[in-house]
FIKOLZA-1660 file (N, C-alpha, C; in steps of 0.1 Angstrom, whole numbers, plus 5000, padded with zeros to 4 digits):
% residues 223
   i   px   py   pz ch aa at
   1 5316 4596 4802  A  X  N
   1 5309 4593 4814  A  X CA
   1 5310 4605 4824  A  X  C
   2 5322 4612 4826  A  X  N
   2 5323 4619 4832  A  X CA
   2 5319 4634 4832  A  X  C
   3 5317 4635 4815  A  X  N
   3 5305 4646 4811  A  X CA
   3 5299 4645 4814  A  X  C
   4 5287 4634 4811  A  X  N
   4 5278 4630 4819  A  X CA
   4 5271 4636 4826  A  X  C
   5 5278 4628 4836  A  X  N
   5 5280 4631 4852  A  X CA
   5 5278 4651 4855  A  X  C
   6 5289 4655 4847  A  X  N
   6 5291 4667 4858  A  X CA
   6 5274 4676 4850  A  X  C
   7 5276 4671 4838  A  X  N
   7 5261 4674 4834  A  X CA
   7 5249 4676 4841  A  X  C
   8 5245 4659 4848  A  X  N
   8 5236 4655 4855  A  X CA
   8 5238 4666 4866  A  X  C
   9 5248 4666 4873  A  X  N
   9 5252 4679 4884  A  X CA
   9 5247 4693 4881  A  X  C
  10 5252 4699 4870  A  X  N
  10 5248 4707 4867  A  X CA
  10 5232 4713 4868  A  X  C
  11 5227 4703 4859  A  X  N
  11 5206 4698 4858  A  X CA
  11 5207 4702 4874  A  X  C
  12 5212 4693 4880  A  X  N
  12 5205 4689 4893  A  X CA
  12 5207 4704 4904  A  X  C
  13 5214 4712 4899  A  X  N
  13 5220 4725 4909  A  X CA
  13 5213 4734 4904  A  X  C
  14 5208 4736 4892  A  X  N
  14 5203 4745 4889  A  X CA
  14 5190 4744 4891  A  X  C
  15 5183 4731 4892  A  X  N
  15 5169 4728 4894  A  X CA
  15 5168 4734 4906  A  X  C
  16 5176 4726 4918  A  X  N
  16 5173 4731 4932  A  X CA
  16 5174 4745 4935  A  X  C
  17 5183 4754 4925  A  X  N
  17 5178 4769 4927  A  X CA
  17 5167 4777 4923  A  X  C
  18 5164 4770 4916  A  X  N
  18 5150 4774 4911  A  X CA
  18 5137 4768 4920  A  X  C
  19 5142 4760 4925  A  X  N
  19 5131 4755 4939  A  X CA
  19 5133 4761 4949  A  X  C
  20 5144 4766 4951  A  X  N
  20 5146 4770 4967  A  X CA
  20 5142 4790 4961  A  X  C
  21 5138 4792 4948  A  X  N
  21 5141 4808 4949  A  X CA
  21 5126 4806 4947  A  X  C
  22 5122 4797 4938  A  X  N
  22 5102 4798 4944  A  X CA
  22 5098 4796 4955  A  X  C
  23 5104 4784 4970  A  X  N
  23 5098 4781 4980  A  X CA
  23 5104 4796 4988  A  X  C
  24 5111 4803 4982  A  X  N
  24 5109 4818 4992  A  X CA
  24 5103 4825 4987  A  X  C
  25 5101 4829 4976  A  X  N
  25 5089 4835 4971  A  X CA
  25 5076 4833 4976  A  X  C
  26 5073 4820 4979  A  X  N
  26 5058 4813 4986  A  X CA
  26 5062 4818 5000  A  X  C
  27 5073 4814 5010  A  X  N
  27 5077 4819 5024  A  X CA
  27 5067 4835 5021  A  X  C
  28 5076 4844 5016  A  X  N
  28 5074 4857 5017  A  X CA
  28 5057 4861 5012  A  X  C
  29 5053 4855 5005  A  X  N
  29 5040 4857 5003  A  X CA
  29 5025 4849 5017  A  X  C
  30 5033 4840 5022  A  X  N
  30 5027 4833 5032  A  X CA
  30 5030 4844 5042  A  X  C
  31 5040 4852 5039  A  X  N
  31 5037 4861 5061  A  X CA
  31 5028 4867 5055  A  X  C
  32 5024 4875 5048  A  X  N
  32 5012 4880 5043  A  X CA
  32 5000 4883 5048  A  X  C
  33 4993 4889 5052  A  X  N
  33 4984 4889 5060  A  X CA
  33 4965 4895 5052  A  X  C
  34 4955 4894 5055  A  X  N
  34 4947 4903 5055  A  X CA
  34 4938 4906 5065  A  X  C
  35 4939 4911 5071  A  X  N
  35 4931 4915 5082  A  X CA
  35 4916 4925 5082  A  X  C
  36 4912 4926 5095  A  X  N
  36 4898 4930 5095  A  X CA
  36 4897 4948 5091  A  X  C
  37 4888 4953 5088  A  X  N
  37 4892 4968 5083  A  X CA
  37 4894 4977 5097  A  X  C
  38 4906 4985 5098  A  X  N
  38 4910 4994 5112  A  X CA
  38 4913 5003 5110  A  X  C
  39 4909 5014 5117  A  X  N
  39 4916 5029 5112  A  X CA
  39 4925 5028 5121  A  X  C
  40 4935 5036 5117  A  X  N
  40 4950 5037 5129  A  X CA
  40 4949 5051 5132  A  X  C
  41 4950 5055 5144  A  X  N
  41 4955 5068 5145  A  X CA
  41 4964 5076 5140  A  X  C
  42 4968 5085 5138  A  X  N
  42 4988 5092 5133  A  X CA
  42 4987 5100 5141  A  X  C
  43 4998 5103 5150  A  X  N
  43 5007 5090 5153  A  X CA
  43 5002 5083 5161  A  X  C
  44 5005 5069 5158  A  X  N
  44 5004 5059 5167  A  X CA
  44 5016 5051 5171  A  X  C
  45 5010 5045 5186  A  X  N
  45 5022 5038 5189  A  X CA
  45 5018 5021 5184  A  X  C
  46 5030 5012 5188  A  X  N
  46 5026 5000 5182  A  X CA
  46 5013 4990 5187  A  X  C
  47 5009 4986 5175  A  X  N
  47 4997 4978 5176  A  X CA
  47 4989 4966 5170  A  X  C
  48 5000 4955 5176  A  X  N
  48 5001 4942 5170  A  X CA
  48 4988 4937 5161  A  X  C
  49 4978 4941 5169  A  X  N
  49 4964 4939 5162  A  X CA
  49 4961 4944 5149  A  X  C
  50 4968 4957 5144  A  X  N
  50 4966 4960 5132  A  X CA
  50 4976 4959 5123  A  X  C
  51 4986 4947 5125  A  X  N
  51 4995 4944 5118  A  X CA
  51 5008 4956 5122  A  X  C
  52 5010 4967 5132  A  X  N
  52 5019 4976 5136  A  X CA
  52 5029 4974 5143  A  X  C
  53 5042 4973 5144  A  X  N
  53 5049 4967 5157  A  X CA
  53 5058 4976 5158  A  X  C
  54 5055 4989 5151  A  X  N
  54 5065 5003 5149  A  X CA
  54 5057 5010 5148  A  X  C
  55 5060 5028 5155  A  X  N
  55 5056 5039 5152  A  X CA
  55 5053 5041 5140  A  X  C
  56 5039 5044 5135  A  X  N
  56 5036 5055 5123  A  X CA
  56 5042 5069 5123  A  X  C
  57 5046 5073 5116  A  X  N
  57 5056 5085 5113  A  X CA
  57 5048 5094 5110  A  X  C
  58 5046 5108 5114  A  X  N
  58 5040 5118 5109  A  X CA
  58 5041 5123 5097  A  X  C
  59 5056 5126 5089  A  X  N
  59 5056 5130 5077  A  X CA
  59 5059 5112 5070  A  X  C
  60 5056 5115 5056  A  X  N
  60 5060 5105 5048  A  X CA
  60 5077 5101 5048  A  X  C
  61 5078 5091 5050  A  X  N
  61 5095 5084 5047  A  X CA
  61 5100 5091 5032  A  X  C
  62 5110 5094 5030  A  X  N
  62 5116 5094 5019  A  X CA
  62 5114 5081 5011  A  X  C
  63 5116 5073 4997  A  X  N
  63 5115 5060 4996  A  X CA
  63 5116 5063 4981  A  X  C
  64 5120 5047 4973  A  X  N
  64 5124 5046 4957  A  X CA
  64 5119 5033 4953  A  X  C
  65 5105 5030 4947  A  X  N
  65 5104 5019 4936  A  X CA
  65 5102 5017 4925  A  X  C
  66 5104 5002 4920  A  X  N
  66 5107 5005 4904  A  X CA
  66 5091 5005 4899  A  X  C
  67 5092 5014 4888  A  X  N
  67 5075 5013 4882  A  X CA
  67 5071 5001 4876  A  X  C
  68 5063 5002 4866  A  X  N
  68 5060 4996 4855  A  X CA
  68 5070 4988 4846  A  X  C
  69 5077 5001 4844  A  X  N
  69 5083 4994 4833  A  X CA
  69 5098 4997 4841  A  X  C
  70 5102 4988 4850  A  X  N
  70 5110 4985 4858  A  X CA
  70 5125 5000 4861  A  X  C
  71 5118 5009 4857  A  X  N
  71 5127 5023 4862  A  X CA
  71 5124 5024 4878  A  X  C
  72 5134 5033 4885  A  X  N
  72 5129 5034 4899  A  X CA
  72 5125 5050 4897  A  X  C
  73 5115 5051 4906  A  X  N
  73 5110 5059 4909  A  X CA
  73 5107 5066 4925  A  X  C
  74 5109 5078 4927  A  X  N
  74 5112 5081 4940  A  X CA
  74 5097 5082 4943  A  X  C
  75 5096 5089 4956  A  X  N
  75 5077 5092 4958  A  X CA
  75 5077 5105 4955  A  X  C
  76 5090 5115 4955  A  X  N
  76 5089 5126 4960  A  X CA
  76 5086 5130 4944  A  X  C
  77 5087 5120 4931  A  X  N
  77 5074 5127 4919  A  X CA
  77 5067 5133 4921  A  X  C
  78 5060 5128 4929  A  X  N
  78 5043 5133 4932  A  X CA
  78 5048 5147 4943  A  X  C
  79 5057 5152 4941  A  X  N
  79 5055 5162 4958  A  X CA
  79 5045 5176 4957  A  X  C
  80 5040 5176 4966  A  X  N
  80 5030 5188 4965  A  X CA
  80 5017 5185 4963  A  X  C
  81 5016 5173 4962  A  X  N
  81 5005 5164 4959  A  X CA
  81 4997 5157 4972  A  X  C
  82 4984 5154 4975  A  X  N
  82 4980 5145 4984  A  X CA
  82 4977 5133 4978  A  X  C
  83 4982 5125 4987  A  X  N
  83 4982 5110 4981  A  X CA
  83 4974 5102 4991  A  X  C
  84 4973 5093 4980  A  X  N
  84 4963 5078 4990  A  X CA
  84 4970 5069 4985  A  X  C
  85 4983 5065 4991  A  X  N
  85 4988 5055 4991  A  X CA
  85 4990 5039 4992  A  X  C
  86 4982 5029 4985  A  X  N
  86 4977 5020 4984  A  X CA
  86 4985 5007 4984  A  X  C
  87 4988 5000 4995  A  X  N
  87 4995 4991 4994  A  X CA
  87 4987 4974 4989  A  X  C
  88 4995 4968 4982  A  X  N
  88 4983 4956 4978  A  X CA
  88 4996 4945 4971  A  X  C
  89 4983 4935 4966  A  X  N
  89 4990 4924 4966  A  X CA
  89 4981 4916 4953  A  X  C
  90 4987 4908 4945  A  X  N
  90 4975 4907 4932  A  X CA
  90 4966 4893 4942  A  X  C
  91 4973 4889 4943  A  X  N
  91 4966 4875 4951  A  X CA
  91 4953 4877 4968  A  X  C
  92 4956 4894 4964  A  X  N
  92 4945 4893 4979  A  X CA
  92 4934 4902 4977  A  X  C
  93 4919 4886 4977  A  X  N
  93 4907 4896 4977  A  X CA
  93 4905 4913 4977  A  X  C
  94 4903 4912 4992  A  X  N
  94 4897 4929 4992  A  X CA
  94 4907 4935 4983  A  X  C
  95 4921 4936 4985  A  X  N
  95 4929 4945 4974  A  X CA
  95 4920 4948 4958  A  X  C
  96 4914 4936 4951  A  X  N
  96 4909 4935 4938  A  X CA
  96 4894 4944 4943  A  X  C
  97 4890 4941 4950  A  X  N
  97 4875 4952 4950  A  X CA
  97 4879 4960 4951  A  X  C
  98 4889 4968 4962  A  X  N
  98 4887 4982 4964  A  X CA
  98 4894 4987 4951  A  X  C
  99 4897 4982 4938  A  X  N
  99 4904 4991 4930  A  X CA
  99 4896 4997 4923  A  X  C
 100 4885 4996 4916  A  X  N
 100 4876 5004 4910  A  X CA
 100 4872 5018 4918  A  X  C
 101 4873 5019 4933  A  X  N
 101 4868 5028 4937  A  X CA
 101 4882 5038 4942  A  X  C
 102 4890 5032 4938  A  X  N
 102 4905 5035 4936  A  X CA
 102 4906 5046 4927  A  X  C
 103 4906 5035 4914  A  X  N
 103 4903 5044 4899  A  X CA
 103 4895 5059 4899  A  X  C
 104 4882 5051 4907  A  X  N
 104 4877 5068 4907  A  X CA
 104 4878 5078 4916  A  X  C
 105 4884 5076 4926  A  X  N
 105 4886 5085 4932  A  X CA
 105 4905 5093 4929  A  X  C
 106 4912 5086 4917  A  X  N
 106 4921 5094 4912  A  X CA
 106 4912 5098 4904  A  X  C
 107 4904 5097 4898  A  X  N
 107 4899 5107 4884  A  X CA
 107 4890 5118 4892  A  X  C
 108 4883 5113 4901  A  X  N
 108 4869 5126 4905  A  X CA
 108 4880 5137 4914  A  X  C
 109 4891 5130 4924  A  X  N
 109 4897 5141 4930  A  X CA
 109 4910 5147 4927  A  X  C
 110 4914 5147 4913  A  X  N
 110 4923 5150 4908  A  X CA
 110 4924 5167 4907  A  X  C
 111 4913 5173 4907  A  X  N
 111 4911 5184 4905  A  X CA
 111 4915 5192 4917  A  X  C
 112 4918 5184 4926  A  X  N
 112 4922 5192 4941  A  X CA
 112 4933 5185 4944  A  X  C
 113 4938 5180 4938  A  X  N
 113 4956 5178 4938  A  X CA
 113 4956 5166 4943  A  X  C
 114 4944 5157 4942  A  X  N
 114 4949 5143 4952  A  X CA
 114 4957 5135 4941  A  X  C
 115 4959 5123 4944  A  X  N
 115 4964 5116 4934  A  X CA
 115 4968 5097 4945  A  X  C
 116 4962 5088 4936  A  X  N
 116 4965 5078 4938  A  X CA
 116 4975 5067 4935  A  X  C
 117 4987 5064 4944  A  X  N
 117 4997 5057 4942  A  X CA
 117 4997 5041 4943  A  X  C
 118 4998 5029 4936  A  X  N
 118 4993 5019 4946  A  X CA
 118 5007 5015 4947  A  X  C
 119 5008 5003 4956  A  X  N
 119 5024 4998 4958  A  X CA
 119 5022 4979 4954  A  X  C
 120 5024 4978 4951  A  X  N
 120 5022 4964 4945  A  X CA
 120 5033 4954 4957  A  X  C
 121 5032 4947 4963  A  X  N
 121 5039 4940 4969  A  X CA
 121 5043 4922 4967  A  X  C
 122 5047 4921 4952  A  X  N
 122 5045 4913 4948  A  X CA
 122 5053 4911 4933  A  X  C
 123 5056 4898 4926  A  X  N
 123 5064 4901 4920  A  X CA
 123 5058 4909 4904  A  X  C
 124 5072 4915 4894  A  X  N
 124 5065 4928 4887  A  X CA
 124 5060 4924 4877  A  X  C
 125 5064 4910 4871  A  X  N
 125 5054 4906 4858  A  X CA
 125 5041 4900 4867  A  X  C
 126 5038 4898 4872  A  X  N
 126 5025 4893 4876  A  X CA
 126 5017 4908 4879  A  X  C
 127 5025 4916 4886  A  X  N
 127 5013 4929 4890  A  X CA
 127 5013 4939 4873  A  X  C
 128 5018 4935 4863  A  X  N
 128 5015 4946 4852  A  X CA
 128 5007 4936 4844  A  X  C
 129 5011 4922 4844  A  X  N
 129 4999 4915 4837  A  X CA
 129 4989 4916 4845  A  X  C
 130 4982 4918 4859  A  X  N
 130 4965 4917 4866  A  X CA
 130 4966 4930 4859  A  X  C
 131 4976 4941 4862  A  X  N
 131 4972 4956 4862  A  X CA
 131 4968 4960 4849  A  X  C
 132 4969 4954 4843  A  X  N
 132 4966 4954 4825  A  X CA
 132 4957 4948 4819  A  X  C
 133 4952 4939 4829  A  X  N
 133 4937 4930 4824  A  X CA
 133 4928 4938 4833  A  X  C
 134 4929 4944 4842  A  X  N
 134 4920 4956 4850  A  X CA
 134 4923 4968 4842  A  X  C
 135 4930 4973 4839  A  X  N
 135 4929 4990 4831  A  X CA
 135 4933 4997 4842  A  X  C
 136 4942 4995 4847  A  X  N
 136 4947 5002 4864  A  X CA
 136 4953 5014 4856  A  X  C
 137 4945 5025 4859  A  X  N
 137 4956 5041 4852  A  X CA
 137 4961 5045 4858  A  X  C
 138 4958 5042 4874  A  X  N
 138 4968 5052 4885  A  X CA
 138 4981 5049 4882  A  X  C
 139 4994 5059 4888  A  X  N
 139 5009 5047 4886  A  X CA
 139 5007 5036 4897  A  X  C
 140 5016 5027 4894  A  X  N
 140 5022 5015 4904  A  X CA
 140 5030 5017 4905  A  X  C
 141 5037 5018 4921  A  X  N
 141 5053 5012 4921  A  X CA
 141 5053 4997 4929  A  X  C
 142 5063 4989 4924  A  X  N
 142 5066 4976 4919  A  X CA
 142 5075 4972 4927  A  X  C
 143 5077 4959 4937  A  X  N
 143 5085 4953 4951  A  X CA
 143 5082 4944 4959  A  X  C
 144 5091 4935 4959  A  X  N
 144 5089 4928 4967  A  X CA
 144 5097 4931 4984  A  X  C
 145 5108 4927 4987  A  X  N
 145 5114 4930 5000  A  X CA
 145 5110 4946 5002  A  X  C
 146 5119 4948 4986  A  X  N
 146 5122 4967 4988  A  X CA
 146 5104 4975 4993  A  X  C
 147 5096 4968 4988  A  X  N
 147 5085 4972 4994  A  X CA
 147 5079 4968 5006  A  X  C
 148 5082 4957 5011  A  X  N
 148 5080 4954 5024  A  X CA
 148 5089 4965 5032  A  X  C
 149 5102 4969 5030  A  X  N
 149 5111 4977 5038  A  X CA
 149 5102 4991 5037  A  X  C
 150 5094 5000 5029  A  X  N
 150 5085 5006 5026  A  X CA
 150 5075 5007 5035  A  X  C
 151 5068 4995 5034  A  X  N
 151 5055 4995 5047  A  X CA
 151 5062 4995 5062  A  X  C
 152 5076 4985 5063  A  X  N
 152 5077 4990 5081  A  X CA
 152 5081 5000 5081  A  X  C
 153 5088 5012 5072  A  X  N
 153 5092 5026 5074  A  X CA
 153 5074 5035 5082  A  X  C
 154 5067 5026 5073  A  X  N
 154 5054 5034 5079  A  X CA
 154 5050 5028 5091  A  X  C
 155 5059 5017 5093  A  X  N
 155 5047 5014 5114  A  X CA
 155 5041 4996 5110  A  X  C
 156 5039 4997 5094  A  X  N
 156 5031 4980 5092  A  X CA
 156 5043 4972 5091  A  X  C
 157 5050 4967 5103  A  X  N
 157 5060 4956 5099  A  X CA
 157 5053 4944 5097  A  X  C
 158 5043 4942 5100  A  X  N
 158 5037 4924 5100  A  X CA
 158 5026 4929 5088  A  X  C
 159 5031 4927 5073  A  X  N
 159 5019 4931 5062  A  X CA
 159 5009 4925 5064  A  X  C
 160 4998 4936 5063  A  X  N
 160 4983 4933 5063  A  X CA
 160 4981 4942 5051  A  X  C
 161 4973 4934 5042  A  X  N
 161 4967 4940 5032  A  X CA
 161 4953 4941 5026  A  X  C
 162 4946 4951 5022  A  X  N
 162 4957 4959 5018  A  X CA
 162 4956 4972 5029  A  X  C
 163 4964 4980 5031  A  X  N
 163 4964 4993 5037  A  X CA
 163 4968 5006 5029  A  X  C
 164 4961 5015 5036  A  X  N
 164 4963 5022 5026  A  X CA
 164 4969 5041 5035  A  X  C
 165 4977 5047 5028  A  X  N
 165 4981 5060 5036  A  X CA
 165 4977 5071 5032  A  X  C
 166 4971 5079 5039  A  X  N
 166 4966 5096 5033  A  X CA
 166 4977 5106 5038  A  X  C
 167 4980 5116 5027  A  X  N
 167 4988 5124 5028  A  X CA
 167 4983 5138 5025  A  X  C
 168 4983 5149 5032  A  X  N
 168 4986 5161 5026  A  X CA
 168 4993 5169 5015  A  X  C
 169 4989 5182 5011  A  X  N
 169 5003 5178 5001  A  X CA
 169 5014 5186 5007  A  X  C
 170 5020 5185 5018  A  X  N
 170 5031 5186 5025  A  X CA
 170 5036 5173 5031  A  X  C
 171 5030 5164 5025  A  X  N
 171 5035 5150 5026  A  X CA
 171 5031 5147 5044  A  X  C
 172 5028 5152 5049  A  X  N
 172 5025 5146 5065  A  X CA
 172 5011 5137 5064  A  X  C
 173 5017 5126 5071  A  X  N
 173 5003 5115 5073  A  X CA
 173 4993 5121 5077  A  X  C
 174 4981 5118 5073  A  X  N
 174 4970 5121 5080  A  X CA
 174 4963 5113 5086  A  X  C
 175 4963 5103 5071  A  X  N
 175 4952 5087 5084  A  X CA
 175 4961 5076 5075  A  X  C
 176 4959 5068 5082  A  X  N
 176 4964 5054 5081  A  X CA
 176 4956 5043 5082  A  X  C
 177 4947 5034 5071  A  X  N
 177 4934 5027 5070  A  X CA
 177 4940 5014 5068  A  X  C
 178 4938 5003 5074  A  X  N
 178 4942 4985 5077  A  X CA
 178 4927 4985 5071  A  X  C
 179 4930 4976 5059  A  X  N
 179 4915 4969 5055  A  X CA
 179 4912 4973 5042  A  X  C
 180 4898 4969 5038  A  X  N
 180 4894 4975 5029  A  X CA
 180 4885 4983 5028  A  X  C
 181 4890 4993 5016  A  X  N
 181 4882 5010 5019  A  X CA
 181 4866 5009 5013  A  X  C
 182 4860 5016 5014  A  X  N
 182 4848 5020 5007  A  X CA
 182 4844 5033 5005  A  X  C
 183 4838 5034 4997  A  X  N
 183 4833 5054 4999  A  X CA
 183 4832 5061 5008  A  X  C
 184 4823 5054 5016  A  X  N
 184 4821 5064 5025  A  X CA
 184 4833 5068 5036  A  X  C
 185 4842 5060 5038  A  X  N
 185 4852 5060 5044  A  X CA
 185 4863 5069 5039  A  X  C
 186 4862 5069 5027  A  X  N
 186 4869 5079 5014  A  X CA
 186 4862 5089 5016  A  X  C
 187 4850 5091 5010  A  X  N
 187 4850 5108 5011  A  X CA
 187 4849 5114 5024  A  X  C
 188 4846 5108 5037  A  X  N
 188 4853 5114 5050  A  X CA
 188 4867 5116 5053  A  X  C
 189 4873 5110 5044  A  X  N
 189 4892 5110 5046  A  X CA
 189 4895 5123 5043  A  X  C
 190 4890 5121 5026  A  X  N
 190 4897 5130 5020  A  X CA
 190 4887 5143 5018  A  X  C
 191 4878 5145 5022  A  X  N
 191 4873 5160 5025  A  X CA
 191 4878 5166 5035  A  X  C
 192 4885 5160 5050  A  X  N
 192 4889 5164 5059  A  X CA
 192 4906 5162 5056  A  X  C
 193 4912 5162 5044  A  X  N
 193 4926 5159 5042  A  X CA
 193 4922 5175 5032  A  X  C
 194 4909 5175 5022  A  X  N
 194 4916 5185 5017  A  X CA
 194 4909 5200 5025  A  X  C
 195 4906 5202 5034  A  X  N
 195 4910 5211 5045  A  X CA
 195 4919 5216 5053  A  X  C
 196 4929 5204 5053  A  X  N
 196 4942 5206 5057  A  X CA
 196 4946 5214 5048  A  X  C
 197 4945 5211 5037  A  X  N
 197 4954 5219 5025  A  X CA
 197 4946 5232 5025  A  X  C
 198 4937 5234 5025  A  X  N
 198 4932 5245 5024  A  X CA
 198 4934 5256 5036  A  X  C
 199 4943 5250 5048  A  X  N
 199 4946 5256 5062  A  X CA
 199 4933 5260 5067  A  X  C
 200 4928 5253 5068  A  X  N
 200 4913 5256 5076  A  X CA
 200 4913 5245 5090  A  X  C
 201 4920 5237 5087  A  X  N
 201 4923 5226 5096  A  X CA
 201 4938 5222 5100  A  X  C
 202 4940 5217 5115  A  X  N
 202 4954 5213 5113  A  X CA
 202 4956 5201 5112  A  X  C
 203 4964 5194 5112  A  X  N
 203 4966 5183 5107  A  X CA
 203 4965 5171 5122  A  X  C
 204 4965 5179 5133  A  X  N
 204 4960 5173 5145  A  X CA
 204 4947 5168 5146  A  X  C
 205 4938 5182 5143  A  X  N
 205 4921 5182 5147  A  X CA
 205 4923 5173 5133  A  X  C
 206 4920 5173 5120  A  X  N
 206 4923 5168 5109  A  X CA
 206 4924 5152 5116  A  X  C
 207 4930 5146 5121  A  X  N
 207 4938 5131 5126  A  X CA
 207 4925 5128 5137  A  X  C
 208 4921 5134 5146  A  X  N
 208 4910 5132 5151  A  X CA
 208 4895 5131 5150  A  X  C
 209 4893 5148 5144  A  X  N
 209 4879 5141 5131  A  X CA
 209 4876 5128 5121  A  X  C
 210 4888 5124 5117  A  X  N
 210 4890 5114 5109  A  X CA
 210 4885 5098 5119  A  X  C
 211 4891 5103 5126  A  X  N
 211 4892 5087 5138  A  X CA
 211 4875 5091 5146  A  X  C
 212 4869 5099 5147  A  X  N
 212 4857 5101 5152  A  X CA
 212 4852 5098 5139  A  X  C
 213 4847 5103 5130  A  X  N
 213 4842 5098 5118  A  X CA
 213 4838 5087 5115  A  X  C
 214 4854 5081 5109  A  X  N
 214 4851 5063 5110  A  X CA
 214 4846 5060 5124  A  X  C
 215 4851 5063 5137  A  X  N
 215 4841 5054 5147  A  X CA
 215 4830 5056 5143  A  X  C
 216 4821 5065 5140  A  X  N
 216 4807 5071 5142  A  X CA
 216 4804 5059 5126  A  X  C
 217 4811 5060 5115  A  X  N
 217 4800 5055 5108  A  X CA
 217 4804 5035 5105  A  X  C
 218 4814 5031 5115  A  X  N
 218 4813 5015 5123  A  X CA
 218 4804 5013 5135  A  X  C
 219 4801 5024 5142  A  X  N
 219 4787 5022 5148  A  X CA
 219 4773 5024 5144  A  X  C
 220 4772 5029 5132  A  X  N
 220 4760 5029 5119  A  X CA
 220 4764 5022 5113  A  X  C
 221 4769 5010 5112  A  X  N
 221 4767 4997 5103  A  X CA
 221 4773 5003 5087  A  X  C
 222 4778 5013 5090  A  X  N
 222 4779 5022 5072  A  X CA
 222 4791 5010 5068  A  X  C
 223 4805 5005 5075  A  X  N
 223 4815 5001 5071  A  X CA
 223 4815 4987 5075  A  X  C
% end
């Protein structure tokens, strides 16, 4: 009987951990956000409206997550590279449209050293099984907390997704996009990101054309 018993205890302690480690998993996926599409300035100061409650950083944070096939990986792989840093979530709309245009914009601007990262915010068998029934070629890196600690290093402490970061390839931000992207939005980013690289532009005027741009084509109905 007293086997039993510590049995039944057993069942019953190990169930409730398994309930209490999914109802946080649901907690952390419920702060979650998606919000309406926003360009941020760099730098900016905080701006609760766009999911910000911290400075955006001018250069890229140092940072390490695990990939695919659960190795960690740093960012500084990619160094020398310009990146469009993609944060997302398998469970949120816009995240799933804007990936096709994701895909192609690592393949068409690869030739000018861009390259697309996405960050998956979410747990890692779920984002390699969506990422695998979509044909996602870019890398992923793979996180839950460790990637939320990731986005507030950039300024997004309250996640909105998806957002996405442009880099030079001296790793300094250039734009910082809340929402979801579209072409045209894209190839105004990154024509005026790879001018930076090409020192034709500084990364100042660069941060402003960018924020005049998008204004100009959200008052043409383009976005």
């Amino acid at each position: 009987m007293k086997r039993y018993t510590l049995l039944l205890a057993t069942v019953a302690i190990a169930t409730l951990t398994i309930w209490a480690g999914h109802r946080t998993h649901l907690a952390l996926l419920s702060a979650h956000q998606v919000l309406p599409p926003r360009a941020v300035s760099v730098p900016a100061q905080p701006d609760v409206e766009a999911g910000l409650t911290a400075p955006i950083p001018e250069q890229l944070p140092a940072f390490s997550l695990k990939d695919r096939d659960g190795r960690a990986t740093p960012i500084s792989k990619w160094r020398g590279k310009s990146l469009i840093i993609n944060f997302w979530a398998t469970w949120c709309a816009p995240c799933r449209r804007e990936m096709p245009l994701l895909q192609a914009l690592d393949r068409d601007w690869a030739a000018q050293d861009f390259r697309v990262i996405g960050i998956a915010v979410d747990q890692h068998d779920s984002v390699v099984e969506f990422a695998d029934s979509l044909g996602i070629g870019y890398p992923l890196l793979i996180g839950e907390q460790d990637a939320l600690d990731v986005a507030a290093k950039l300024g997004v402490t309250s996640p909105a997704f998806p957002f996405t970061v442009f880099t030079d390839g001296h790793a300094q931000i250039v734009a910082l996009y809340v929402g979801e992207l579209h072409k045209e939005q894209t190839d105004l980013i990154l024509s005026v990101v790879a001018q930076v690289n090409r020192h034709t532009l500084a990364p100042e005027e660069a941060r402003q054309r960018i924020a005049d741009g998008l204004a100009k084509l959200k008052a043409n109905n383009s976005i």
